[in-house]
Structure formats: C-alpha cells, structure tokens
Residue, then its C-alpha position, 0 to 999 in steps of 0.5 A: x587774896x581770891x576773888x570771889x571769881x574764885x581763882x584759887x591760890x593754893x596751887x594743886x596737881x592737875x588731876x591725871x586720867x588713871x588707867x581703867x584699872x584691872x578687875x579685882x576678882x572676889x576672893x582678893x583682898x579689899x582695904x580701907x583707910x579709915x575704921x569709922x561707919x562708912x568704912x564698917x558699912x564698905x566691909x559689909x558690901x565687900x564682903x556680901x561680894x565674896x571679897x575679904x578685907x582689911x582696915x587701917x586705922x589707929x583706933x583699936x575699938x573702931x566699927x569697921x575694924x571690927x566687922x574688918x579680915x583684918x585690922x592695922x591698928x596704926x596711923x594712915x600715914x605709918x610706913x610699916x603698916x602701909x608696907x603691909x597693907x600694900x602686899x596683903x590688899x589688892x585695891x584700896x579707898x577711904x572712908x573719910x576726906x581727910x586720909x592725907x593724899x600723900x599716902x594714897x598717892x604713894x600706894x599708887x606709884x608702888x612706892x610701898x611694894x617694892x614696885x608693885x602699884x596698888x588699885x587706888x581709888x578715889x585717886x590722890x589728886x582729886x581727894x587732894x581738891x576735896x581737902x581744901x575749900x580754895x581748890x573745890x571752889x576753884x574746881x567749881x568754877x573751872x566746871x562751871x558749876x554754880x556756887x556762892x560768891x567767896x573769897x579766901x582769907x589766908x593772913x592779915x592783909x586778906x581782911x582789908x580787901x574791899x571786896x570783901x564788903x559785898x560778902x557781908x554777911x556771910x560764913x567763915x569756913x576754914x579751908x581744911x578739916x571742916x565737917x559736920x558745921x565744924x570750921x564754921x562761923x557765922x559774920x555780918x560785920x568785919x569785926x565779926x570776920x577779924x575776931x572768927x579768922x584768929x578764932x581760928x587760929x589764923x589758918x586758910x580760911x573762905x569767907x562765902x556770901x551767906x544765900x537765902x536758902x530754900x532746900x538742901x538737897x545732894x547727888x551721890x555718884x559712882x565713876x568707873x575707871x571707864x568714865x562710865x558713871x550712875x547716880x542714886x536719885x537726888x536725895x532732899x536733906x535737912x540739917x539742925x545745927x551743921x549735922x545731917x538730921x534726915x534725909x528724904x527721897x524721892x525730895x518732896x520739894x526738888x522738881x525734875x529740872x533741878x535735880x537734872x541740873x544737880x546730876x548734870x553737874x555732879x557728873x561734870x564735877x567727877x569727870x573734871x576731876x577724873x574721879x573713880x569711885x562714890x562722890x557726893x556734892x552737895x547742892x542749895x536751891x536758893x529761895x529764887x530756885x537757883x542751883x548752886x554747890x556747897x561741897x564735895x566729899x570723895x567717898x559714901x555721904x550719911x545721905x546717901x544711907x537709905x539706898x541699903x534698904x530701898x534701892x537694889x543697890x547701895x552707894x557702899x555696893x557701888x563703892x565695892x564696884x568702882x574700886x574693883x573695876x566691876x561693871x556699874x549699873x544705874x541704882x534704882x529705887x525700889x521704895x520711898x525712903x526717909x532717913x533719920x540720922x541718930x545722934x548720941x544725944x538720943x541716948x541721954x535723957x532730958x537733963x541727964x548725964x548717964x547715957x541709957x538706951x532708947x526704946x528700939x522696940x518701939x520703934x521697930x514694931x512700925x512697919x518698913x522700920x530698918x535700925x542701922x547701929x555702928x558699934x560705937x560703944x561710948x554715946x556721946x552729944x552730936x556723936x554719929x550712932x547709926x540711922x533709922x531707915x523707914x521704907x515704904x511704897x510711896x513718900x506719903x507712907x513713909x513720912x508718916x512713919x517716920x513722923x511716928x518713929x521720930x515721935x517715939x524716939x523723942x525726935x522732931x520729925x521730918 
C-alpha cells in the first residue's frame, strides 16, 4: 500500500517536453475525440477562427457532431476511423479525460498515417497522469503542491494497513472513471472502508482524509507548446451532491494571496507535466485558510464556462489556440459573471415523470441573461443540459440576477 506520503504504485511514463508544435493555419482541419458539450463548445471556437473540424465519437446524436464538418461515428479506439481521422485532420485534442491515452499516443508517433504525426494535444503522457488518482496525487507531491493525505487501497491486504486509521474519516474514490461525485464514497469506520472497496468491485481505489472545507474554488490554464502559459481568473465554485452548480467570478470569498497560490500552482503542475493545451485543477481552502488540490481535468472544465460571455477570450478559444500553436495571450475579464449549471432535473416538474421545458422566457427577459443549450435531446436527472451565464459590471450586479434567475427557474440561488 501508498502512504499518505503519496508515492504512487502504478508506475507511468515520465512525461516528455514535445516539440513546439507547427502552426496550424485557418483552413486546416481541427479533431476532437469526444462529441459531448465541450467538444460542441471547441467546434464553435474552432470554427469562428476559420478552422473546419472533424469529431470522433460513437454516439450518432451527439452535440458536437452535430455542430461538427465532420462526424466519425465510431469508438476512440477504432482503428479504421483513427486512420481517417489522421489523414483528414491536422491537430487533434479531447474533450474528456477518459480517451484512452493509448490512441492519442499513436496518432502522436504517426503510427496511424503511414509515418506522418498528428498535432496531438494535450500529450498522451500527461492525459495518461489525469486518468489515475495514484499518478495525479503522486504528481502533486512531486510538484509540491498541497493536497489531502491519502493512501491507495489496490487488494485486500491494503485495508489492514495502520496507517489507514488516521485517514478516518474520510473519502473513497476510485482511482479511474471518477467524475461528477461518481467513484465516490463517504467512511468513518474500517467496516464502512470494506463494504465501499468491494462496492466497488474491488478496483484501484484512494482513500483521502475527509478536510474541513471552507470554499471550492479552480484555476483554468492554457500551456503552449512554448512553455508559455495564462490563465482566467480563479473562479469560486459550489457543488450540490458531487455536480458543479455555480460558478462565481470574480470568487467573492478567495483573497489575492490565495488565488496567487492556486495559479502558481496550477502552472507548476502544467509545466511538471509538459502540458500543452487547457488544464483545469481544482483546489479547497480549507477552513484554517490552507490550499490544498483535489483534481485535475486535461481539458475546458463546466467552471470555466462563463469566460464566453465575459472574458475576451474564452477557455474553448484558448484550447483552438493551444492545439494550433497560436499565440496565447492572458484572458482578461470584461464582467462579472455568475454561472448556473442546468441539470436535467430543471426539466421535470415537482413529482413529475414527463419532462417539459422550463420557462427561458422568463428568464431572458433579465438583464446580462446568456442561455447556453447543448442539443442534448433527451432530459434526464443530474444530466449536464447547458448553462446560464448572467454577466454584469460588478459581482453585486450579478449576483442579484442570478438570485432572480434562479428564483424563476425554480432553482436554489447562489
């Protein structure tokens, strides 16, 4: 078993410096793997910078193939679309974590274009770290950035270790395909611990000391094949059961020095990592006012939304930037902003089982209102629909909207 020290058991590649990579010129094709929000969101940038673009992705009625030049309807791993995808497209990224890194390290290496290598980013290696809780914690340490004692639980003889008693109680979170409070479960006791692990099937799991919380908030940035990196400003998040709800900047409740500490860090984790692309970390401050990281996502992140409508440039246009080797330039915040995440559950009312549509009209009769839909045709519980975006000149402005909004929608506010 792993130590709270963090030393990871899992062994991965050590991330490699690429090459800055060529300018990809408007024109050029752009790919995604992944055909959900984000990935719909990346087209849209893409293609406002000239740029036609082309998504792999198995699901035929998903958002960004349909806002897609092109949509492959087949698996990420697919040998034949991969093959065409690599001749048609000259860069591609993702839009999710899980894209096995297997695929985009062999579009990397030309080993699917008879020789000829694909832009790739963000790179195999690092995606590969962002998979697995062992390497991103492991990575964390190495960085030295803060994060909450844990150990890894990977069989039976892990859960008699003593040094799990002074991670009691806390949270059990498998170390893959975890997201949106999936993976996850709360223990106080080694009973609890037992019964979860095999819950879980009996997979890689970490077990983190639970902290006492004071905020959430996250740090979104874009990393060059330059090294050269920006960021947007800290954003301030709150979560209702494991799902992002809203979303506040500037973050009413982070002063200067932490959000200092929190870029600082997030920059030091992207360069650890050679990272080229969007990265998103997550961060606590703990109710003492220390700083410590949760999790990373290679890729645009739900909080990170808002930058659309009120900076000048958006984490989808920084994305566009970072794959084509475009010059990056530091984000900056025209207005305040407060987003509200719209689940499927907004589409039911009390007690109902027939979805029907909420009352937008309403809501878009308030000033700074900007509704944001996916194209996702089927509504359904704790199900990512789109978001609300209420931009004003200052915080109080548009928190008072978004109280107002989220009142008319049926929604608690912020």
């Amino acid at each position: 078993m792993n130590a709270a020290s963090g030393e990871a058991r899992v062994p991965a590649r050590a991330p490699t410096q690429p090459a800055s990579p060529p300018v990809v010129s408007p024109g050029a094709t752009l790919a995604v793997l992944g055909g959900g929000q984000l990935g719909r969101m990346f087209v849209h940038a893409a293609q406002a910078l000239g740029y036609r673009t082309l998504v792999l992705e198995p699901d035929a009625g998903a958002p960004a193939g349909a806002a897609a030049d092109v949509h492959l309807r087949a698996a990420y791993d697919d040998a034949q679309a991969l093959a065409d995808l690599a001749r048609r497209a000259a860069a591609v990224t993702t839009e999710f974590e899980n894209v096995p890194a297997a695929v985009l390290r062999r579009l990397a290496d030309g080993e699917l274009s008879e020789g000829t290598r694909v832009v790739v980013a963000p790179p195999a290696d690092a995606v590969q770290v962002c998979q697995h809780r062992v390497l991103e914690k492991a990575l964390f340490v190495r960085a030295g950035v803060p994060c909450a004692p844990h150990a890894a639980i990977e069989c039976d003889a892990d859960l008699g270790a003593a040094a799990l008693d002074a991670l009691l109680p806390g949270l059990l979170k498998t170390s893959r395909l975890g997201y949106d409070g999936k993976g996850q479960a709360a223990v106080a006791t080694r009973a609890e611990l037992a019964a979860a692990w095999r819950h879980f099937g009996g997979v890689p799991c970490v077990l983190e000391r639970r902290l006492a919380l004071a905020h959430e908030l996250s740090v979104i940035v874009a990393r060059g094949g330059d090294g050269r990196c920006v960021h947007l400003p800290v954003q301030q998040n709150l979560h209702r059961d494991g799902i992002l709800a809203l979303t506040q900047v500037p973050a009413p409740d982070i002063d200067v020095a932490t959000a200092a500490s929190a870029i600082a860090a997030a920059e030091r984790l992207a360069a650890a990592l050679s990272y080229v692309g969007v990265l998103c970390v997550e961060f606590f401050v703990l109710a003492d006012g220390s700083l410590v990281a949760n999790e990373m996502a290679p890729r645009p992140h739900n909080s990170g939304h808002y930058s659309i409508d009120a900076c000048d440039l958006s984490q989808f246009e920084l994305q566009v930037r970072t794959l084509a080797g475009l010059p990056l330039v530091a984000p900056r915040l025209h207005s305040a902003a407060v987003m509200i995440n719209l689940l499927g559950d907004l589409w039911f009312a009390p007690g109902a089982a027939t979805p029907r549509e909420p009352d937008w009209p309403a809501v878009l009769a308030l000033p700074g209102t900007h509704l944001h839909l996916y194209g996702k045709t089927e509504a359904r519980h704790g199900r990512k629909m789109g978001h609300l975006t209420i931009t004003a000149a200052d915080a109080a402005g548009a928190r008072a909207v978004a109280l107002e909004a989220a009142a008319r929608l049926g929604l608690p506010g912020p």
